[in-house]
ZARO-587205 format. One record per residue (C-alpha): residue in three letters; x negated, y, z negated. Coordinates in steps of 0.05 Angstrom, whole numbers, plus 5000, padded with zeros to 4 digits. Each point is the difference from the previous one (the first is absolute). Example, Ala and Ser with C-alpha at 12.3 -4.5 7.8 and 13.67 -1.06 7.14 Angstrom:
2
ALA475449104844
SER497350695013
# end
This chain:
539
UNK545081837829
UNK502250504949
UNK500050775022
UNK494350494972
UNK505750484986
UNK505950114976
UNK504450585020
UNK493950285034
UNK495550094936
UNK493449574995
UNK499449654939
UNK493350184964
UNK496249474976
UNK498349934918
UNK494350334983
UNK498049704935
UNK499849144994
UNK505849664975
UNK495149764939
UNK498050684986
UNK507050265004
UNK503049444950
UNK494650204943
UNK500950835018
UNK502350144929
UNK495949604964
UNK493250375038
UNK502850634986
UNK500249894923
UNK492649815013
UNK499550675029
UNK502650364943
UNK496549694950
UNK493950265046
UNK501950775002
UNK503349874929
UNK491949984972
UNK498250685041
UNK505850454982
UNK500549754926
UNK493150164994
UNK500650705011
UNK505850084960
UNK497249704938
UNK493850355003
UNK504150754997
UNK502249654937
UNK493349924975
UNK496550595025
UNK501550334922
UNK497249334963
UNK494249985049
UNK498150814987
UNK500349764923
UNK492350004972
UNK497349244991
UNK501349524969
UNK507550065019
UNK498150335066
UNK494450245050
UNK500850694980
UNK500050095075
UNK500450895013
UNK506250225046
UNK495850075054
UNK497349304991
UNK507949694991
UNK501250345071
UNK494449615027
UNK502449474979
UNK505750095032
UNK496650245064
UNK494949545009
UNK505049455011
UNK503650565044
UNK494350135047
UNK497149255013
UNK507849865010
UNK502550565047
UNK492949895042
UNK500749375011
UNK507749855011
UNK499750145080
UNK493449535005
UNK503349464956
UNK505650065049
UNK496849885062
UNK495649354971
UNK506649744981
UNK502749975068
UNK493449865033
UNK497549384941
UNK506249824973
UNK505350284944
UNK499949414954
UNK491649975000
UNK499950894987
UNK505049934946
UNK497449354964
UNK493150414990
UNK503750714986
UNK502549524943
UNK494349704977
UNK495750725007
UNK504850284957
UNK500949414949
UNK492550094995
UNK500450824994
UNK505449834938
UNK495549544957
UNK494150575009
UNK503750664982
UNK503149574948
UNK493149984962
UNK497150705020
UNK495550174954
UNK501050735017
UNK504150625051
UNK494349815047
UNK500949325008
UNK507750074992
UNK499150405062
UNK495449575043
UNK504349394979
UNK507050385020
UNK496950075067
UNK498449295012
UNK507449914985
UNK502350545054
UNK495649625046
UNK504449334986
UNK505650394996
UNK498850285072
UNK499949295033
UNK506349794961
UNK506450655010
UNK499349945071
UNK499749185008
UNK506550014956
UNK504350405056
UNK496549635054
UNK500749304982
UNK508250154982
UNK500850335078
UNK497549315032
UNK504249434952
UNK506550495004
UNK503450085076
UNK500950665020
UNK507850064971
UNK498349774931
UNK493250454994
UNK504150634980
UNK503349494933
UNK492949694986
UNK497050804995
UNK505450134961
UNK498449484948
UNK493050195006
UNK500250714984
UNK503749784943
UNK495549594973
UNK496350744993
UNK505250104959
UNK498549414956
UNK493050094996
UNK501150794978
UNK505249744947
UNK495249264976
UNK493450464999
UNK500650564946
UNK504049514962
UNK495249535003
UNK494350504981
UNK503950184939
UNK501049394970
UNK492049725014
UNK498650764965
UNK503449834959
UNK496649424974
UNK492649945034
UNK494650375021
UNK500950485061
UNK495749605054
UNK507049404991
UNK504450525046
UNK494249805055
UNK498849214976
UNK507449925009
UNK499749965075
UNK495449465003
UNK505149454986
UNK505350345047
UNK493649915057
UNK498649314982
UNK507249755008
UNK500550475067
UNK494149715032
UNK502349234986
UNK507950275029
UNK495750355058
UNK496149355026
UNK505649504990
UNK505850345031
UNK498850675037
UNK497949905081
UNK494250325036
UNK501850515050
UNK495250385044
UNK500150495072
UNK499649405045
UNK496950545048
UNK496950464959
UNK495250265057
UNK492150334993
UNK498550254930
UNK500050734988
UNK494650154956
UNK498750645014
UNK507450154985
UNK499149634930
UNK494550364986
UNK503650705017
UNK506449774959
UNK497049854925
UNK495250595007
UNK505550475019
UNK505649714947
UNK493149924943
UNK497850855016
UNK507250195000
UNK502449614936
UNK494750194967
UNK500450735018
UNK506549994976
UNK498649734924
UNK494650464996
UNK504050565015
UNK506049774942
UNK493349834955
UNK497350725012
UNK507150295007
UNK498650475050
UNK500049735074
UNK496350615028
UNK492949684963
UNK494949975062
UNK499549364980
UNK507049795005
UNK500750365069
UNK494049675028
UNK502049354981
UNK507249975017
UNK498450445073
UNK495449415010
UNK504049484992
UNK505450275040
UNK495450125055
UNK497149314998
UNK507849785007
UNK501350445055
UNK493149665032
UNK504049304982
UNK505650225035
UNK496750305063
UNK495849305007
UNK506149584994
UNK503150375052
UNK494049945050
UNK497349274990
UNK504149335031
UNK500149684928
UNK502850464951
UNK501449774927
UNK506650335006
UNK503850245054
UNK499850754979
UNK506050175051
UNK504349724950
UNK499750704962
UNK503150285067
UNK506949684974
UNK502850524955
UNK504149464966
UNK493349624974
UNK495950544989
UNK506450254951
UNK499949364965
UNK492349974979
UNK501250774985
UNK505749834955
UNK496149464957
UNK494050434993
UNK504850704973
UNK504449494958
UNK492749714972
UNK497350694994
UNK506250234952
UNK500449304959
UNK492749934979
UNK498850694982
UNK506649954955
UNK497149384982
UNK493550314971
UNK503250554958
UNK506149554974
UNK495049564951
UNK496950594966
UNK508450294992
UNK502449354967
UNK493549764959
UNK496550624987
UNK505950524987
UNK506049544974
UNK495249434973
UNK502449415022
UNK495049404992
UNK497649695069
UNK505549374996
UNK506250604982
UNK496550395057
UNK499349345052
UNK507749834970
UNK502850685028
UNK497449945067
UNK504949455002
UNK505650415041
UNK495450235052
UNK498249135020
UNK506549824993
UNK503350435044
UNK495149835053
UNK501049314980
UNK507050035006
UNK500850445070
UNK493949845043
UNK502049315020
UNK507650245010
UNK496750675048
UNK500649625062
UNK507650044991
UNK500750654999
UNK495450165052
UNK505349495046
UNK504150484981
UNK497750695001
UNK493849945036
UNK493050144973
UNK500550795011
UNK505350104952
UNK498449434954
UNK492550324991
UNK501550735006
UNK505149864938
UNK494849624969
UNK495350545006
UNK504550494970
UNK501349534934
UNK492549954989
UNK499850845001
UNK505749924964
UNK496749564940
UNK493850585007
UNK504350524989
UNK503849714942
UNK492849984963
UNK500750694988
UNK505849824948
UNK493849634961
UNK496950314934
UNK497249764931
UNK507449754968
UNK504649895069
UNK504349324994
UNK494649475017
UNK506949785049
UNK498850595053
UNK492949735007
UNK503549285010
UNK505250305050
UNK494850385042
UNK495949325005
UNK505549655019
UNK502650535061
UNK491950085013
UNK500549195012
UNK506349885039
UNK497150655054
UNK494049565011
UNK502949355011
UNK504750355052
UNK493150325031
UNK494449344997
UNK503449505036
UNK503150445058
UNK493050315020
UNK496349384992
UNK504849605048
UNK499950615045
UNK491549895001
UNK499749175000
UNK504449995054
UNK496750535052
UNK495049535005
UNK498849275024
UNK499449374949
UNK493449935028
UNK498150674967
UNK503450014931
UNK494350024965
UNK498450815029
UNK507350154992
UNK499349814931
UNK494150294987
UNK501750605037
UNK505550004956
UNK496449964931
UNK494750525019
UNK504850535014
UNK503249804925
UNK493350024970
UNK498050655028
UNK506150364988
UNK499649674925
UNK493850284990
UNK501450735030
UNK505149984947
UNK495949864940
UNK494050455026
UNK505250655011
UNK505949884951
UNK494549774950
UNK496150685014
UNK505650354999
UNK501849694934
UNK492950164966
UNK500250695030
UNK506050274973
UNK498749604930
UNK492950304993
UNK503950815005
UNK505049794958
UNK494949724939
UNK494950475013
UNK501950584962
UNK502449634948
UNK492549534991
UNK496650805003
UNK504150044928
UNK497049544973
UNK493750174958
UNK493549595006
UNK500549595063
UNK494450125052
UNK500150155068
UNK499749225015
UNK505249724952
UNK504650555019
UNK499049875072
UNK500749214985
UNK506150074959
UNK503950285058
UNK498249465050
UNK506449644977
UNK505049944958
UNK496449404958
UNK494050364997
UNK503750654965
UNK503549474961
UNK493449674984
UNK497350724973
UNK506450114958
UNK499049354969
UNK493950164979
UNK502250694975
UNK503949684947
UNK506450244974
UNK497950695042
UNK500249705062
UNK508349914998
UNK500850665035
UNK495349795048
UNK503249355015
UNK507050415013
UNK496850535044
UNK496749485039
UNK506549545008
UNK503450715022
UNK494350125054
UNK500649275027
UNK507850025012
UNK498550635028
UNK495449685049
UNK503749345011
UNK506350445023
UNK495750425052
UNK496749315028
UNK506749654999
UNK503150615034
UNK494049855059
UNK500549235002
UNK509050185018
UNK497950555054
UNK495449405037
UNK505849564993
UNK504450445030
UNK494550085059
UNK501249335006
UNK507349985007
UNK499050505054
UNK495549555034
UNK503349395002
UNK506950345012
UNK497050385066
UNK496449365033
UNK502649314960
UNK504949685052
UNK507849954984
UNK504549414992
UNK497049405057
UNK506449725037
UNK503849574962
UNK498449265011
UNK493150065021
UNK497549694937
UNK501349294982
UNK498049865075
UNK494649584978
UNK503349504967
UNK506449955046
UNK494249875052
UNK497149514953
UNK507049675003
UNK500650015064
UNK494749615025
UNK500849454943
UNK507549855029
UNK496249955071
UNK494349614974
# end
């Protein structure tokens, strides 16, 4: 009979079944396609938030404050329900969540496509979060139970880089269906993408659930989306109003953080917690979700401001604006699958912490930017912006998946996504304040100068930059000086916010460079698959 061992060390038995393991690849290209609808929806629509603002027939002639909602409302059903999405994945099954995340947000699609008006863009948009919800967190779940534990870090790798792919397809994409048909095509175009996901889904991606998943926890589901809802939503209404001292804004973000800190204290107390909240005790995991929600924070509010910079002050047309975020996808494209080898080499402390430090570094060069720089510093700061991220996604994200058990990839995963969501939307709601802030004092003075506006149009015009730009349209060949003094004021205000979005990311480097562990022992990885190799020869 042959020995359990071999030079003392017990071979571990495959986790994932041989006729899983042969198809891995293929399911995670089914997986792509799956996050490629959600991300590439987000990024198209910043491509058509200008066309959309644009008075019917060509758009909605949707207000700033109605573009930002809907932005949001997606935001808030999506960021709410990511933990809860989560949890039914582990507890019904991955495959079943993500097949009606898809099908939810297929549905969404088709409706916002034909809004009849902001409103109903809105409502729609939300139904699509709602899809959205069940289908990020499936993604990373499904890809930690067909991948063995020494291949997971290469398979996160190729799926953060399909972020990359879907950031570089979407305003592309946008630009080119704005180019030639109406507005609601940058939502109908994701309804093909579904259909052929959902057919790839059924035939050749495996169920995979908790096979102990334990009592519910309703009262901890409850406490979860009503914490994440209050305190999302506190925090767009505090970038809407851009002042985060509103009694309004306070209440609701003080009572969503306390209805988290209730989470937290009942998960600790009851037998049958939805997540193992000790896991924050680990100063290495707590680092990594800290990480992805500072790195979010800094890249979505650069995000917001960088559309406005390239269509609105140099006037590129959506496909030359989608066209020069090129750099910033394929960098990630290009480095995120190849991060795992330099974390073999360096260890995730140093790989991140330098990561870190390029994405302040890509902030900071923003301050070179004004209305006739070389359109090639833009593309060189995207491209530096992209390669720090795809050194900082796929580190933290192994670092979370792998704290916890198969059986619970779903929570990791959603844990995961909420902390990215949240941060995201702190960015927008405080960079984007910031940003409207500093732009309102710098137009101000120069919208009192001009003779025969009201009260109202005055205080309209300096909303945005589009809406100043609107105003000197309308002024005729008087409004040039207007439309110079406004570009002035919104450099002005894009270098302050960009100036914010580098001092978070270097917050982060500080983070992740105090509590991220160093290089593992050499050889540790691959153990896996020499395991694997093992017990065929013995078989």
């Amino acid at each position: 009979m042959a020995s359990s061992t071999t030079s003392g060390i017990a071979e571990a038995p495959r986790h994932v079944p041989e006729h899983i393991h042969r198809r891995r690849w293929v399911i995670l290209s089914v997986l792509m396609l799956s996050l490629l609808i959600v991300v590439l929806d987000n990024s198209i629509l910043n491509v058509a938030m200008k066309t959309i603002a644009t008075p019917a027939p060509t758009g909605l002639g949707a207000t700033q404050s109605q573009l930002e909602w809907a932005i949001n409302s997606y935001t808030l059903v999506f960021a709410g329900l990511l933990f809860t999405s989560g949890l039914l994945g582990d507890r019904l099954g991955r495959k079943k969540v993500l097949l009606f995340g898809l099908l939810v947000f297929g549905v969404g699609s088709v409706l916002a496509a034909v809004a009849g008006s902001p409103g109903q863009l809105i409502a729609f948009r939300a139904v699509m979060g709602l899809g959205g919800a069940f289908v990020m967190p499936s993604t990373l779940a499904v890809l930690m139970n067909v991948f063995e534990r020494d291949e997971q870090p290469r398979a996160i790798g190729i799926w953060a880089g399909g972020v990359g792919l879907a950031i570089a397809i979407g305003p592309i994409a946008g630009g080119l269906l704005l180019d030639h048909f109406w507005w609601g095509s940058v939502f109908l175009v994701n309804v093909p993408i579904v259909l052929v996901a959902l057919v790839a889904m059924v035939l050749l991606v495996p169920d995979s659930r908790d096979p102990r998943p334990g009592r519910l926890d309703p009262v901890g589901v409850l406490l979860s989306v009503v914490g994440l809802v209050l305190l999302v939503y506190g925090i767009i209404k505090g970038g809407q109003l851009a002042d985060f001292t509103d009694p309004q804004v306070l209440g609701t973000v003080l009572g969503g953080l306390l209805v988290l800190v209730g989470f937290v204290l009942y998960e600790k107390r009851i037998d049958h917690p939805s997540i193992d909240v000790n896991l924050f005790r680990k100063p290495a995991f707590s680092a990594a979700v800290g990480a992805i929600a500072l790195v979010f924070f800094a890249l979505m509010g650069v995000t917001f401001f960088i559309v406005f910079y390239v269509q609105s002050v140099r006037g590129f047309t959506p496909l030359q604006a989608g066209l020069l975020i090129l750099p910033l996808a394929v960098s990630q494209m290009i480095f995120s699958p190849r991060a795992r080898h330099v974390v073999d080499r360096f260890g995730s402390r140093v790989v991140c912490t330098a990561g870190m430090l390029l994405v302040a570094l890509s902030m900071s060069g923003f301050l070179l930017l004004d209305t006739d720089t070389p359109i090639w510093v833009l593309e060189v700061l995207f491209f530096v912006q992209g390669t720090g991220t795809a050194h900082i996604m796929p580190p933290v994200t192994v670092s979370i998946m792998q704290a916890l058990p198969r059986e619970k990839a779903g929570s990791g995963s959603a844990l995961n996504n909420t902390f990215r969501q949240v941060g995201g939307t702190l960015g927008v709601a405080v960079l984007g304040s910031v940003l409207s802030t500093v732009y309102r004092d710098g137009i101000e003075g120069t919208l009192r100068s001009v003779p025969g506006l009201t009260d109202g149009v005055r205080h309209a015009a300096g909303e945005s930059i589009e809406a100043t730009l609107g105003l000197a349209r309308h002024l005729g060949p008087t409004g040039k000086a207007l439309t110079d003094e406004a570009n002035a004021a919104f450099i002005q205000a894009m270098h302050i916010t960009a100036l914010g979005s580098a001092a978070v990311a270097i917050v982060g480097a500080v983070v992740v460079g105090s509590f991220l562990p160093g290089r593992t022992v050499s050889g540790t990885r691959g153990t896996d698959r020499a395991e694997r190799v093992k017990a065929g020869a013995r078989s």
